[in-house]
N, C-alpha and C positions, 0 to 999 in steps of 0.2 A: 685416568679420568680426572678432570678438573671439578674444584667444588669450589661453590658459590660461596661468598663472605658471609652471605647468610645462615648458611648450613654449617658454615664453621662455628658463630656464635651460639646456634642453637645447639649445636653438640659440644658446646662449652659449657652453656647453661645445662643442659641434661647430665653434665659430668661432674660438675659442682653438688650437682643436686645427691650424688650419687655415695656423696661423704657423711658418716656420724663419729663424730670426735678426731677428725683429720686422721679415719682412715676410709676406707674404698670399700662401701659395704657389697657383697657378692649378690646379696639379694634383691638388692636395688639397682645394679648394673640390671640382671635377669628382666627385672617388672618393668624398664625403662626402654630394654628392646623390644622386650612383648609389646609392649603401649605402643612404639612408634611403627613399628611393624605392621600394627591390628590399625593405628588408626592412616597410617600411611599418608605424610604430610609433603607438599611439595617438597620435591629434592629429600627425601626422606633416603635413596641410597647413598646420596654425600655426607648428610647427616650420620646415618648410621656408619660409614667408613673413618668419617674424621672421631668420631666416639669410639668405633675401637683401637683408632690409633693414641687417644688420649688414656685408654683402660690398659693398653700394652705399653706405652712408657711411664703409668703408674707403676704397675706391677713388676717392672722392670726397675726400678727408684728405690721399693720397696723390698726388692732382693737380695741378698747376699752371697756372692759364692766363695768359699774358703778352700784355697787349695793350698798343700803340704808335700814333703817330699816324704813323709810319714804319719801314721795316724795319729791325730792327734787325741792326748787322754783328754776325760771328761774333765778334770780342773781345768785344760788350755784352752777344751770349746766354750765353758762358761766365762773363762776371761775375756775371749773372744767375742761371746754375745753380749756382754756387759762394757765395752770398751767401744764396737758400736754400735751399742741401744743409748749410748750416751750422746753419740757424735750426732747420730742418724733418727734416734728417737723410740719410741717402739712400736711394733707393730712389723718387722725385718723379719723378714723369713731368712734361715739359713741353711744352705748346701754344702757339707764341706766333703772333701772332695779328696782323695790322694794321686798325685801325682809325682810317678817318679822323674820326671824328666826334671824338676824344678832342683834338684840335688839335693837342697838343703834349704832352709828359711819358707817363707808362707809367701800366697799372692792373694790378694784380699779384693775381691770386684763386686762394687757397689752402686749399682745402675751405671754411672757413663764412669766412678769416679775407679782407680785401679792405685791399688798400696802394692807395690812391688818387692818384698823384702830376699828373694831369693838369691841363691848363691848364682842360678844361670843368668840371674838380670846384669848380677855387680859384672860377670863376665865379659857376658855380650857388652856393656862399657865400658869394660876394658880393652877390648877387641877392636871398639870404635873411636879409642882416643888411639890407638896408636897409627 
């Protein structure tokens, strides 16, 4: 479905609106679809689609997932959450995650951005220099 320039702005403006202390308040995403919903404004399904795609690559920006090739103790997840609440700010949800396939070292992914420290990454580039 194509959405109007219109409908873009306006559900930029409604996503803006949607922040208190640059973070993504849940309750004001909720009252912001009700309202558009109830009062149903031209082009209000493009509005409303281009606003949940701005609410799902927030919430995706603001995520973090931690994966290990062992569980990590509570002293490594607080360094963890303190290293990027530094980079990234606060307000990071964190999932961390075990994965054996990683062998060794951590992989760190943070909305689009990915820290790769595992022993199957250094590998796989070694595999791909030769």
């Amino acid at each position: 479905m194509r959405i109007s320039k219109q409908a873009r702005r306006d559900a930029k403006v409604l996503f803006r609106a949607c922040f208190v202390n640059d973070l993504l308040d849940h309750a004001r995403v909720r009252d912001v679809v009700q309202k558009v919903v109830a009062a149903k404004p031209r082009g209000y399904i493009g509005i409303l689609s281009h606003f949940e795609r701005l609410v799902k690559l927030e919430l995706d920006r603001r995520s973090a997932r931690v994966e290990s090739a062992v569980p990590l103790g509570a002293d490594l997840q607080t360094g963890v959450r303190a290293s990027l609440g530094r980079l990234y700010g606060p307000g990071l949800a964190f999932d961390f995650q075990q994965n054996a396939a990683l062998i060794g070292g951590m992989r760190v992914k943070v909305g689009s951005d990915v820290y790769d420290g595992s022993i199957k990454a250094r590998l796989n580039a070694l595999v791909e220099s030769f």
